[in-house]
C-alpha positions in Angstrom: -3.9 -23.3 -51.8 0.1 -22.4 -52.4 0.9 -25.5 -50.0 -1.6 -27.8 -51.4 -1.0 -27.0 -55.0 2.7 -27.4 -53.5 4.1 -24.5 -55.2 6.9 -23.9 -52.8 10.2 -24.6 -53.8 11.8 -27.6 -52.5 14.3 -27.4 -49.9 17.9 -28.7 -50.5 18.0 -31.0 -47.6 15.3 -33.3 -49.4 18.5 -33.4 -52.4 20.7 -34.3 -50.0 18.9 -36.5 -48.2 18.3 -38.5 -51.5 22.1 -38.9 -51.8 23.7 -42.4 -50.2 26.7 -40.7 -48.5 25.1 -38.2 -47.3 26.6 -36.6 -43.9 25.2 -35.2 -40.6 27.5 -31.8 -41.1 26.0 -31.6 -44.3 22.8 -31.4 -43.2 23.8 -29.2 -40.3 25.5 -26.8 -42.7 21.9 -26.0 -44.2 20.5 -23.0 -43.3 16.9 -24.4 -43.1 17.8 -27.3 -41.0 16.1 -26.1 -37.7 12.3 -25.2 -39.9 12.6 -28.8 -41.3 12.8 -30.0 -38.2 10.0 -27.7 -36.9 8.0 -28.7 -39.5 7.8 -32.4 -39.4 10.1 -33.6 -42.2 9.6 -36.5 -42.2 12.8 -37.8 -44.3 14.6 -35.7 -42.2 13.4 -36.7 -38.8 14.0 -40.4 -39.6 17.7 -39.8 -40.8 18.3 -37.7 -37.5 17.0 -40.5 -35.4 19.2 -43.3 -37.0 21.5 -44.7 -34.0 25.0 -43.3 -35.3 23.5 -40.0 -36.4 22.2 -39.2 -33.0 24.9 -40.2 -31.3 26.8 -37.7 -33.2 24.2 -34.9 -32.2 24.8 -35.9 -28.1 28.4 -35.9 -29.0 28.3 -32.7 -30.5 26.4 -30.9 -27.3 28.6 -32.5 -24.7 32.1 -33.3 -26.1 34.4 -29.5 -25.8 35.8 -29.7 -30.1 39.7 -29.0 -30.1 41.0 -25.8 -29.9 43.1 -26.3 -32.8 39.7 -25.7 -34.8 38.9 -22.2 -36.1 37.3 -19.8 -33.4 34.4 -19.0 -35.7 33.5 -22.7 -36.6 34.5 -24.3 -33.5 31.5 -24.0 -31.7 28.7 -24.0 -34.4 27.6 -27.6 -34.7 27.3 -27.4 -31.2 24.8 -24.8 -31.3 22.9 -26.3 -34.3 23.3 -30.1 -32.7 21.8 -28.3 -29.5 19.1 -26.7 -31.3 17.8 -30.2 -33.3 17.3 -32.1 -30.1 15.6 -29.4 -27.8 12.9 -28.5 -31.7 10.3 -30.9 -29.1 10.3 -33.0 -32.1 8.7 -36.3 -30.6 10.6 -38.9 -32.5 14.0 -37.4 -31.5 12.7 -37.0 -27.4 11.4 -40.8 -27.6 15.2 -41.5 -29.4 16.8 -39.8 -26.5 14.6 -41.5 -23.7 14.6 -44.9 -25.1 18.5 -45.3 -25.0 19.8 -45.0 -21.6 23.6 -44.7 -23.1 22.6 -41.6 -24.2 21.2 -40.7 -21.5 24.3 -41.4 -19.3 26.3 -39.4 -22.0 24.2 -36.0 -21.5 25.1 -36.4 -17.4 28.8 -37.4 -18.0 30.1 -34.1 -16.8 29.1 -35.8 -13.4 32.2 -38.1 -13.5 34.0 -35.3 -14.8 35.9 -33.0 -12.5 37.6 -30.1 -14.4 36.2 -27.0 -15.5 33.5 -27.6 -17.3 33.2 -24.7 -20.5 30.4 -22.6 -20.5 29.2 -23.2 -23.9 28.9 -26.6 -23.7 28.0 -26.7 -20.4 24.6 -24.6 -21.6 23.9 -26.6 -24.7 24.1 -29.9 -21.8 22.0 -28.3 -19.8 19.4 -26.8 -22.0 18.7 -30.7 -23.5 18.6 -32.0 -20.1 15.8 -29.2 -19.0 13.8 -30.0 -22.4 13.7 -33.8 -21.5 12.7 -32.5 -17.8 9.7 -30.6 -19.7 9.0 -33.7 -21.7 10.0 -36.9 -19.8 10.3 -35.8 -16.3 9.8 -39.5 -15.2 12.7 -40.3 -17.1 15.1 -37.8 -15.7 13.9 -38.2 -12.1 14.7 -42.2 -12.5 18.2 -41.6 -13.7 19.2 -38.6 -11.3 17.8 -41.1 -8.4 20.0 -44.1 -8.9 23.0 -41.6 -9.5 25.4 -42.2 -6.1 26.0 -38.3 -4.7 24.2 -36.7 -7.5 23.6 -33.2 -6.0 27.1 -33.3 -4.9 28.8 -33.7 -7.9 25.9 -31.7 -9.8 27.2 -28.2 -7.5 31.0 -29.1 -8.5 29.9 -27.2 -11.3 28.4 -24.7 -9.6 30.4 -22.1 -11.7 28.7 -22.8 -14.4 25.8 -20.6 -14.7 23.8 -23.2 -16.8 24.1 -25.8 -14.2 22.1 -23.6 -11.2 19.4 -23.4 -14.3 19.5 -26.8 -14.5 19.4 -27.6 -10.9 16.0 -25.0 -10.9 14.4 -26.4 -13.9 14.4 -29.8 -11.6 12.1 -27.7 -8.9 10.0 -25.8 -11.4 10.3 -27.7 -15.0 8.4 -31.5 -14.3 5.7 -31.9 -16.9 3.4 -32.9 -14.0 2.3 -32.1 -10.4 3.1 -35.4 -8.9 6.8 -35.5 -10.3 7.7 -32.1 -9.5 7.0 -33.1 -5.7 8.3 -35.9 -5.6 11.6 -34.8 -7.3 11.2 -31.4 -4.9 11.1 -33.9 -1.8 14.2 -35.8 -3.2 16.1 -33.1 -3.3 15.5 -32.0 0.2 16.1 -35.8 1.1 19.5 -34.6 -0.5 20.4 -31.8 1.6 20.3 -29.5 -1.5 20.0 -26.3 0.6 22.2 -27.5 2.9 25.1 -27.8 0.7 24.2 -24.4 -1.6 24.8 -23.3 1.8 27.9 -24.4 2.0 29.4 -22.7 -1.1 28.4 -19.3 0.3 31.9 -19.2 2.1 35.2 -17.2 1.7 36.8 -20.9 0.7 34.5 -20.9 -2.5 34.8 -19.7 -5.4 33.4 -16.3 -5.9 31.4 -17.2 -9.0 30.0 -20.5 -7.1 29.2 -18.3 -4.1 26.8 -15.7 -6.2 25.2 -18.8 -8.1 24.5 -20.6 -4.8 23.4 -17.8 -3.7 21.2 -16.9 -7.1 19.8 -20.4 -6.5 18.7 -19.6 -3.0 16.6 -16.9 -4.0 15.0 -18.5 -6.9 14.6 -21.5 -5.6 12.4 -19.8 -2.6 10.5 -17.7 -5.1 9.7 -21.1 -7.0 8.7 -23.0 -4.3 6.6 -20.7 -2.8 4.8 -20.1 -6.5 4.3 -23.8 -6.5 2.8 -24.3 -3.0 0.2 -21.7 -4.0 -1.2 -24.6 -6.2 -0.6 -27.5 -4.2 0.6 -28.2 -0.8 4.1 -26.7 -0.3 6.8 -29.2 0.1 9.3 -29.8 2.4 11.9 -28.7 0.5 10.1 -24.6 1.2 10.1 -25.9 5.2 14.0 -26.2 4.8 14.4 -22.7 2.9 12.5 -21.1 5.5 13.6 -22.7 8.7 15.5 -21.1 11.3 18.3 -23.5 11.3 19.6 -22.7 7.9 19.7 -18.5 8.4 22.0 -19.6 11.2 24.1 -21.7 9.2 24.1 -19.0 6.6 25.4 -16.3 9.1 27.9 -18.5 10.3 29.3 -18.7 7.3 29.3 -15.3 6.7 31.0 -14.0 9.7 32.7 -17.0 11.6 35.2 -16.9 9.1 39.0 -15.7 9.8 38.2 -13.5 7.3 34.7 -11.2 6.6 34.8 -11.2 2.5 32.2 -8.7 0.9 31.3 -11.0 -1.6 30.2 -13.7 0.6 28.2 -11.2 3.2 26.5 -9.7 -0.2 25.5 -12.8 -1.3 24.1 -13.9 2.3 22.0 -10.7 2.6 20.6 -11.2 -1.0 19.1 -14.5 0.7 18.0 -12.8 4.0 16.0 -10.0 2.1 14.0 -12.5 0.3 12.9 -14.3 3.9 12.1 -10.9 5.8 11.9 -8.5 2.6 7.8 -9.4 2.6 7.3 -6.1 0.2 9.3 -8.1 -2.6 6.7 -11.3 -2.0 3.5 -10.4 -1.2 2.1 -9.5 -4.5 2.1 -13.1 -5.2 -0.1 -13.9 -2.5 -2.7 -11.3 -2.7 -5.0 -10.4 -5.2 -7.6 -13.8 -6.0 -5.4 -15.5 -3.5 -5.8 -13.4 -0.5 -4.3 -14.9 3.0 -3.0 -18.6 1.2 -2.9 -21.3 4.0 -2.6 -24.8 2.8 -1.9 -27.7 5.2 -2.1 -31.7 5.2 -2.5 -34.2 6.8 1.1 -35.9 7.8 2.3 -32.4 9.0 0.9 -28.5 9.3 2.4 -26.3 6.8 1.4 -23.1 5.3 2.7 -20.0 3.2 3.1 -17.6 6.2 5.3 -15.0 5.0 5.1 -13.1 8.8 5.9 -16.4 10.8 9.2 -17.2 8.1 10.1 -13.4 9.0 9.7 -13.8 12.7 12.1 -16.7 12.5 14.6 -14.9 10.4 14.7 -12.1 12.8 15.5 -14.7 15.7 18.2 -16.1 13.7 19.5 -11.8 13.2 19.3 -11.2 16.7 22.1 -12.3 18.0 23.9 -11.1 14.4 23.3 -7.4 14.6 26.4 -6.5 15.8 28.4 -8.3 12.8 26.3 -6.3 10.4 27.0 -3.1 12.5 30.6 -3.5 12.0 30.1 -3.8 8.8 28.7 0.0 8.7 31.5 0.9 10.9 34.4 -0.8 9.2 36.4 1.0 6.2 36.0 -0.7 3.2 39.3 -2.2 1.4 38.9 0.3 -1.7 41.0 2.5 -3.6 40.1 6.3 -3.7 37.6 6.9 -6.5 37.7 10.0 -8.8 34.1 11.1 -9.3 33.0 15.1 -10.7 32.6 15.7 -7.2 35.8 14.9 -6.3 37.5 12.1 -4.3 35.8 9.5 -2.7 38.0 8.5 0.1 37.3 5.7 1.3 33.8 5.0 -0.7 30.7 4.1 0.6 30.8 0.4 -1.4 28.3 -1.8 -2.3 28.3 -3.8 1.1 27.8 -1.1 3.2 24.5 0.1 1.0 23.1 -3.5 0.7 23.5 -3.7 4.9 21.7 -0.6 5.2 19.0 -2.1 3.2 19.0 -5.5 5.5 19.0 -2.9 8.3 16.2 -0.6 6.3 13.9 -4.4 5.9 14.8 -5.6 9.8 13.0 -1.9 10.7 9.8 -2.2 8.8 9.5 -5.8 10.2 9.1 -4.1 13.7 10.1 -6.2 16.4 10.8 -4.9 19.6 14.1 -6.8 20.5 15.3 -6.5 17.2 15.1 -2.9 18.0 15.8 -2.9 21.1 19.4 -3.9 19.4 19.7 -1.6 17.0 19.3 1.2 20.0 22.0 -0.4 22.1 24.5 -0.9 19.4 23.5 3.1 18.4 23.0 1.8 14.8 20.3 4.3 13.4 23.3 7.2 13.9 25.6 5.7 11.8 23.3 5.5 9.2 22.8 9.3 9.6 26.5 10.0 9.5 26.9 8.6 6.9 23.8 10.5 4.8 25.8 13.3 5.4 29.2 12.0 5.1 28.4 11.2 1.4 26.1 14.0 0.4 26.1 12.8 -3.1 25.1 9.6 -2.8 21.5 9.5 -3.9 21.3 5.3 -3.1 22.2 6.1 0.2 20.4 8.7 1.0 16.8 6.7 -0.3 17.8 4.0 1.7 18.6 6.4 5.1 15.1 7.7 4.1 13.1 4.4 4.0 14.6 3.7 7.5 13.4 6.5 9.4 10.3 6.1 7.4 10.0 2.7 8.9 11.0 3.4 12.1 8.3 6.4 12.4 5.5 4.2 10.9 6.7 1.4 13.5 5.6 3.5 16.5 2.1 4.0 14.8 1.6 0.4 14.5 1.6 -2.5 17.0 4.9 -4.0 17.7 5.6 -7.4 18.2 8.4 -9.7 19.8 7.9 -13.7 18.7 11.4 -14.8 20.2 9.9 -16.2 23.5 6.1 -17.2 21.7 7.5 -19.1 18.8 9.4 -22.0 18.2 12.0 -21.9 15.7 11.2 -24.8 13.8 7.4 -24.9 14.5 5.2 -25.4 11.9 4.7 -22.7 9.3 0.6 -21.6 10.9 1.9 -21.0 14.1 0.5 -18.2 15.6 2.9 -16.3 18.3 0.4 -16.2 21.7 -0.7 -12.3 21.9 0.8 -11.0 24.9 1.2 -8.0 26.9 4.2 -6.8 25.0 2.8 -7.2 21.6 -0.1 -4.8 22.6 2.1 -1.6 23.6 2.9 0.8 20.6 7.0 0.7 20.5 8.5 4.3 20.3 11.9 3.0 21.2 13.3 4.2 18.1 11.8 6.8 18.2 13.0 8.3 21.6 16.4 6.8 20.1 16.3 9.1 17.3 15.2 12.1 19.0 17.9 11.9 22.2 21.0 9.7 20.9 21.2 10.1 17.4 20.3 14.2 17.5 18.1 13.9 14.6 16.4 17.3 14.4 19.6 19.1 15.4 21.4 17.2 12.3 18.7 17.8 10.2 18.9 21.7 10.9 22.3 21.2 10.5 22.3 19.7 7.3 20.3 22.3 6.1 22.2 24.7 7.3 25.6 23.4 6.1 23.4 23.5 2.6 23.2 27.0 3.0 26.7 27.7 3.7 28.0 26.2 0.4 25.1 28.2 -2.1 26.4 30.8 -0.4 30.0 30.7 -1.7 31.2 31.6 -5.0 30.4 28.5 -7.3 28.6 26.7 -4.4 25.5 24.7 -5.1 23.1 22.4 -3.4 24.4 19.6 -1.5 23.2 16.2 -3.3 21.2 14.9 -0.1 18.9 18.0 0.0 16.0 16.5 -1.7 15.6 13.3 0.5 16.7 15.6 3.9 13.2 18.1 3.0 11.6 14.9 2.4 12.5 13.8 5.8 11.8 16.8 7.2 8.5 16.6 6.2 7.7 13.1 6.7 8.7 14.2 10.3 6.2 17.1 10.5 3.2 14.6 9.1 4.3 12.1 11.7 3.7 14.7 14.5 0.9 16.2 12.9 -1.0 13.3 12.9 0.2 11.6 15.9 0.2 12.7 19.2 2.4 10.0 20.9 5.1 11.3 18.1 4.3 15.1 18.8 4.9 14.3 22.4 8.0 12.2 22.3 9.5 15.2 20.5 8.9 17.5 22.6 9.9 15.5 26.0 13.4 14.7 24.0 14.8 17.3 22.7 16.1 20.8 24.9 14.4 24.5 24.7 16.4 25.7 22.0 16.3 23.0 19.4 12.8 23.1 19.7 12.2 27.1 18.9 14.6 26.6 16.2 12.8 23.3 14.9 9.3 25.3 15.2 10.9 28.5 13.3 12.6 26.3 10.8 8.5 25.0 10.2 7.3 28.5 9.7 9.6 29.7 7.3 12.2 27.6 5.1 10.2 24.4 5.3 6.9 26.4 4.5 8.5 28.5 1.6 10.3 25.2 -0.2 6.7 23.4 -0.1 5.3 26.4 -1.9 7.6 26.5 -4.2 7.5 22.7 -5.2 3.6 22.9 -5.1 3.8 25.8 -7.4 3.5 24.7 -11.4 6.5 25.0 -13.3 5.3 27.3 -16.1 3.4 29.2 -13.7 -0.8 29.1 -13.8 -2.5 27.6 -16.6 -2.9 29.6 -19.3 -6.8 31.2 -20.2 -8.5 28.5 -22.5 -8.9 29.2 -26.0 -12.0 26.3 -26.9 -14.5 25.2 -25.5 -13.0 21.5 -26.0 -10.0 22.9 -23.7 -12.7 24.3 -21.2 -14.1 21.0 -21.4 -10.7 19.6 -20.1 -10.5 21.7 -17.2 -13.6 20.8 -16.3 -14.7 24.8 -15.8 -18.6 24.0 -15.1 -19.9 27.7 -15.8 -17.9 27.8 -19.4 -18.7 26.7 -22.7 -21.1 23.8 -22.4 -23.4 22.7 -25.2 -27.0 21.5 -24.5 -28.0 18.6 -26.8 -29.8 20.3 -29.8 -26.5 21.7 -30.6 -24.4 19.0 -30.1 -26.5 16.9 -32.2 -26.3 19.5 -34.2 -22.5 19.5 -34.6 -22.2 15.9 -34.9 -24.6 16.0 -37.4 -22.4 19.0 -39.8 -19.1 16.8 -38.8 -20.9 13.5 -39.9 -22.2 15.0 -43.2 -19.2 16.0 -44.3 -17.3 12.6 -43.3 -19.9 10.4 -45.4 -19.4 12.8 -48.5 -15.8 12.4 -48.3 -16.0 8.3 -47.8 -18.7 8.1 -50.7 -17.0 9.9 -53.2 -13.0 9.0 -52.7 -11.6 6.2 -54.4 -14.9 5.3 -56.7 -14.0 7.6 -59.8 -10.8 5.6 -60.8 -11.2 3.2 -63.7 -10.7 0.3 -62.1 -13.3 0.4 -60.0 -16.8 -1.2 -61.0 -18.5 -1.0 -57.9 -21.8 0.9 -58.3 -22.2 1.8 -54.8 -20.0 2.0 -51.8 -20.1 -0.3 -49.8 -21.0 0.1 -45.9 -20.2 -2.7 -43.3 -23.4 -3.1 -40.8 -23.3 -1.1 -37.8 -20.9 1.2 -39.0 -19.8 4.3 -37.1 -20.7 6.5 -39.9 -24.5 7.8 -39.7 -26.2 8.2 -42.8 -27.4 12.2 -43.4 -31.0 10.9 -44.2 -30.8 8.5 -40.9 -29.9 11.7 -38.9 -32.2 13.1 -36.2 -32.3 16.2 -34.1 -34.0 16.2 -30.6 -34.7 19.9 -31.2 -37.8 19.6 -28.3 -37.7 23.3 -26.4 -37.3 21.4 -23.2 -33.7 20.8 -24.8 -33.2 24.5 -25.3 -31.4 26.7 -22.7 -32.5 30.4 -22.5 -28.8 31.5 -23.3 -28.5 29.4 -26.5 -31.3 31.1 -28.4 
């Protein structure tokens, strides 16, 4: 009624528009520019689509204004020009589609080879991925005849807004057909290729974590996409062997190993063999997803792109061992605790994570590797070395977890079964070697790296610092009696375990392990499976009996329940019938009730008072 009667006031862009000379920055200076637009104004809409004025509005989105203008200003019709042509306002989209000039203008930072600025960059980039939502047709026809267009699209790889735009072209096309076909094009490209590329000490360390950024979501989307369709080639180039190696060379074949570029690297290896990270998207309704044509064999096979990964890492271990070995270039840190000298860094936590994900994954010459090159008692030096380091010591935890739960399960070894670059449903031929449970690492733990006498040790050295004046617990005791128990379950419930332990370590570690077992480990599990404020206190109703679930203690039968309900119901409807019906201004005669309400009428009450409802106790 208030718009049809139209009773709202009119807004001051109509005024304006009624004027002869009227401007575009005076129309952008109104506050309500962006809810006429949203709202179909029609006046407005065909004033904004006029040739000159929308010109203005590209110009305004894509040309950097002069410094010389004021800070505050110098970027706002920008924003607002940016903001009118992404509204998904039809007649401005068709404008922008049906001129290619303008077209050409929005991808002139192409041609353009200096920095490109942020903002404007982003208010480029988010008109570009609206007409991608919109007219995908039309952008996939123009970026096609462009002459080295993913090459000169990554020279502005420092731009955040530009690896948007370049995953918006995988993810944004309005329909199925052009989102493969533009997916295909860009593999015809070399797109990963050349992201590649910029994960490299040459590049610039901004373009190296946005290549890298790119990497990762550029997987995720593809492999979202081919749960609906049949993946495209450009997920068969993500996941192929020949690109982890690529990647790895340019992470350690340089003069130079630079953290940065190894971070970024490893943040694209843990999304090909990190399966824990992925699998929830193909589980659930999905279940095992398997798709494949008819050209060529493909399939989402999250174990077969791991198996090829680990191939790729095998005969890379070693550089990512160094890298746990290797002092990193940091000053001394001041922390509470101290002085960190040198710290443990950021690198050297995300490679034990790599190392933690290449564990879980299981394969025997994978570990075979990481026994020769003694790699599991780093990590165990350094749990200790850092003893408040709670990252760390999670991360140290996970890995033995892994490497315990890998001699429970089958191992497997794909390097010799399966080809590189086969076809995503290959299946690895079972063999011999795949049928024998792996306890390498386990053996590995038990004799090389000492890990029951460091454990003891650990809790030992624990001891020796409460003991002092002002000592207190050492920051790694948590995760160490976590390990310790994990270790007692694992030999508890298998014998293989049990029995390694036993043939590994000498006479006197093991009497100490088994009295360490009967008294401080048995005496801290007490203690943490005691309740904090002791035992529950005595209940005081029988609603908190109820909640204990005591079955011998205050329990109603059903006559006086209904009874209850009843006295608790009556005094509900009195209070609903009589409030609010004595003020003046009410002329209702009756209250009225809505059908099916909650609230039982006292008349409409009934007991089920039979005896064969009546305990003995209750009367």
């Amino acid at each position: 009624m208030f718009w049809k009667l139209k009773y709202h006031t009119p807004s001051a862009i109509d005024g304006l528009l009624e004027k002869e000379d009227c401007r575009l920055t005076q129309i952008l200076d109104e506050d309500d520019v962006l809810q006429e637009c949203k709202t179909q104004n029609r006046k407005l809409i065909d004033f904004l689509i006029e040739p000159d004025k929308i010109s203005d509005l590209v110009h305004y989105v894509t040309v950097e204004p002069s410094d010389e203008m004021e800070e505050k200003v110098r970027f706002k019709y920008p924003h607002i020009a940016c903001e009118v042509l992404t509204a998904e306002v039809f007649s401005i989209t068709e404008k922008l589609c049906e001129d290619e000039k303008l077209i050409r203008r929005l991808w002139g930072f192409l041609d353009d080879d200096k920095l490109l600025n942020p903002l404007i960059g982003s208010f480029t980039c988010k008109v570009l991925i609206m007409l991608l939502c919109q007219k995908s047709s039309v952008v996939f026809n123009y970026v096609q005849n462009c002459v080295d267009f993913v090459d000169r699209l990554l020279c502005h790889l420092n731009t955040s807004a530009m690896m948007d735009l370049l995953l918006q072209m995988v993810a944004a096309p309005d329909t199925d057909q052009t989102r493969q076909d533009l997916a295909k094009w860009l593999n015809d490209q070399a797109v990963v290729e050349k992201l590649i590329c910029y994960i490299h000490p040459s590049a610039d360390p901004e373009q190296c974590y946005n290549a890298s950024q790119a990497l990762c979501d550029m997987l995720r989307l593809s492999r979202e996409s081919a749960q609906l369709s049949s993946p495209a080639p450009l997920l068969q180039t993500l996941e192929s062997a020949k690109m982890v190696e690529l990647l790895l060379k340019n992470m350690f074949d340089a003069d130079t190993v630079q953290d940065n570029v190894v971070l970024c690297g490893m943040s694209f290896l843990l999304m090909l063999i990190d399966t824990k990270r992925v699998v929830t998207m193909f589980t659930g309704a999905f279940g095992s997803v398997s798709y494949s044509t008819s050209d060529e064999p493909l399939s989402i096979n999250l174990e077969a792109t791991c198996r090829r990964t680990l191939g790729a890492l095998l005969p890379r271990m070693k550089d990512f061992h160094n890298i746990l070995i290797r002092k990193p270039k940091m000053l001394p840190q001041k922390s509470t605790i101290g002085v960190l000298d040198p710290p443990l860094g950021n690198t050297r936590l995300q490679t034990i994570h790599l190392i933690t994900a290449v564990v879980e994954a299981n394969d025997i010459k994978i570990n075979q590797e990481l026994v020769n090159l003694n790699t599991l008692s780093i990590l165990l030096d350094l749990f200790f070395q850092y003893p408040w380091n709670n990252f760390l010591h999670a991360e140290v935890e996970l890995c033995l977890n892994a490497a315990f739960n890998a001699s429970t399960n089958t191992s497997t070894s794909t390097s010799d079964t399966l080809e590189q670059d086969s076809p995503f449903d290959a299946r690895p031929q079972k063999t011999a070697e795949t049928q024998v449970v792996s306890t390498i690492l386990i053996e590995h733990l038990f004799t090389e790296c000492h890990l029951v006498q460091k454990l003891l040790n650990g809790y030992a050295r624990n001891d020796e610092i409460c003991n002092r004046t002002g000592g207190r617990h050492q920051g790694y005791m948590g995760h160490l009696m976590r390990i310790i128990n994990m270790l007692y379950r694992h030999c508890e419930e298998t014998a293989d375990v049990l029995k390694t332990l036993q043939d590994c370590i000498d006479t006197s570690t093991c009497e100490e392990w088994s009295e360490f077992l009967k008294g401080p480990l048995l005496e801290h599990n007490k203690k943490c499976e005691a309740n904090l404020g002791g035992q529950f206190p005595p209940t005081s109703s029988i609603e908190e009996s109820d909640e204990e679930g005591d079955p011998g203690y205050g329990h109603e039968n059903d006559a006086e329940k209904a009874f209850s309900l009843y006295q608790n119901m009556r005094f509900v409807n009195n209070f609903i019938d009589d409030f609010g019906h004595t003020d003046e201004l009410c002329t209702m005669e009756e209250p009225i009730r809505s059908e099916g309400s909650l609230l039982m009428d006292k008349n409409d009450m009934h007991l089920p008072l039979s005896c064969q409802n009546v305990r003995p106790n209750t009367i």
